[in-house]
N, C-alpha and C positions, 0 to 999 in steps of 0.2 A: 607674175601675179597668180595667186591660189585662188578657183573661185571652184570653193567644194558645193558638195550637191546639196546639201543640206542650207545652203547659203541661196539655191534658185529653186528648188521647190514649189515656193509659193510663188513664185514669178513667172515659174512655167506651167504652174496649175495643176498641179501631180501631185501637193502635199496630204488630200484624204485618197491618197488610194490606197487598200488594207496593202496589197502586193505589190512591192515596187520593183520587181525584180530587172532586173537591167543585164547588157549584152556587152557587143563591143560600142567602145565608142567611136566617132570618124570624126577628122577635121579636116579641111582642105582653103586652103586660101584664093579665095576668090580676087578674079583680074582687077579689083576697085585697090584690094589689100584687104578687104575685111577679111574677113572669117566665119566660114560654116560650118555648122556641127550639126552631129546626128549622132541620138543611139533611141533606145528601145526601153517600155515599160511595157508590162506584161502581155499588152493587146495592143500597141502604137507605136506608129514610128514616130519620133521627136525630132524636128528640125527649126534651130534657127539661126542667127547671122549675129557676128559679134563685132564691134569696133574694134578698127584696127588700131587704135593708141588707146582707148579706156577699158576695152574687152566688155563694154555696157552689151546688154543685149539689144538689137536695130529695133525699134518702132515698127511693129508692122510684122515682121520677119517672122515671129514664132508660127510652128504650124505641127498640128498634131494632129496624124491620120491615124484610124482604125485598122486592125489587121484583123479582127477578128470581133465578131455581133456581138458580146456580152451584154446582157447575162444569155441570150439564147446558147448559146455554144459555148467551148471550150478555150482555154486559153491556147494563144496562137505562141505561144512559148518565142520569141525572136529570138534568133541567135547570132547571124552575122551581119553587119551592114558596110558596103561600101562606097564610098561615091566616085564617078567617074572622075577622070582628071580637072575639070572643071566647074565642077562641084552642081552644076544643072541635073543630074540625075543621082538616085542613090538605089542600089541593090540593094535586098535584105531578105534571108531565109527564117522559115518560120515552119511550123505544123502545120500542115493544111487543113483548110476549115469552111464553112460556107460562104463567107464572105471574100475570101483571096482562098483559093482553092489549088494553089499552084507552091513548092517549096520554097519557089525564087520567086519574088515581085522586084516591080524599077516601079519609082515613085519621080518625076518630073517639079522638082522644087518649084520654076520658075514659073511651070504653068499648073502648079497646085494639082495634079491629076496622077494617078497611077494610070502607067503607060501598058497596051498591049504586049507581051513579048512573044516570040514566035514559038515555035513548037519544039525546041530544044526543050523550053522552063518545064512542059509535060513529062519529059522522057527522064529528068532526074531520076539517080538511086534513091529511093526513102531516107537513106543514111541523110541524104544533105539537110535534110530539115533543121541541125544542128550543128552544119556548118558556118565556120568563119570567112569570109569570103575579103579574097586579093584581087589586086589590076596586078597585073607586071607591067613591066616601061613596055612589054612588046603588045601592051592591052589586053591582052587575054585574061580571061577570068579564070582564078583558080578558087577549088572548094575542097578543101580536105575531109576527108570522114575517116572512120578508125581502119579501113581499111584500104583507100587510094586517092589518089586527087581527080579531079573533076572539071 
């Protein structure tokens, strides 16, 4: 089943935004069978849960967090998002800004909360703010920039 974006827009509450610019997207299939998804508009991370036989979107499920204060500040441009193997947490790099002030944020689906990360997230190259972000099966997180992984 096709279900283009222009088809959930208004569903997901992002149809009057002037800039809808969008990232990667992520899906991962949650231990019930559904399905979580996650990407990115110009300032949010966009998460929610899809049935596993209608692909309807779950009651309850949608959730859209701030990356960035608009209009105070600037756009948080997102670029990568990943979610861990079990779809309870998702990575996502961005511009750093005064509201998430870090290139890497973890956002905690299950407990609606962006999570502290330790002091790695500070020491990023600049480059990553425009990286796509992997798990490998050995877990490690990789981030590519134009000039190494990360």
């Amino acid at each position: 089943m096709y279900i283009g974006y222009e088809d959930t827009e208004s569903d997901l509450g992002i149809a009057d935004r002037p800039f809808k610019a969008r990232a990667e997207l992520e899906l991962v299939t949650l231990s019930s069978g559904d399905h979580r998804v996650a990407f990115t508009s110009n300032n949010e991370l966009i998460v929610f849960d899809l049935d596993e036989n209608t692909l309807d979107i779950l009651p309850g499920s949608l959730q859209k967090k701030l990356i960035s204060d608009l209009p105070n500040e600037v756009y948080a441009y997102p670029a990568g998002v990943e979610f861990t193997p079990n779809g309870d947490y998702i990575y996502v790099t961005h511009v750093p800004n005064l509201l998430r002030p870090n290139i890497i944020d973890c956002y905690d689906v299950d407990a609606d909360a962006w999570v502290n990360l330790p002091a790695w997230a500070n020491s990023l190259n600049a480059e990553h703010k425009n990286s796509f972000i992997e798990i490998g099966a050995n877990g490690d997180m990789y981030m590519p920039t134009e000039t190494h992984f990360g």
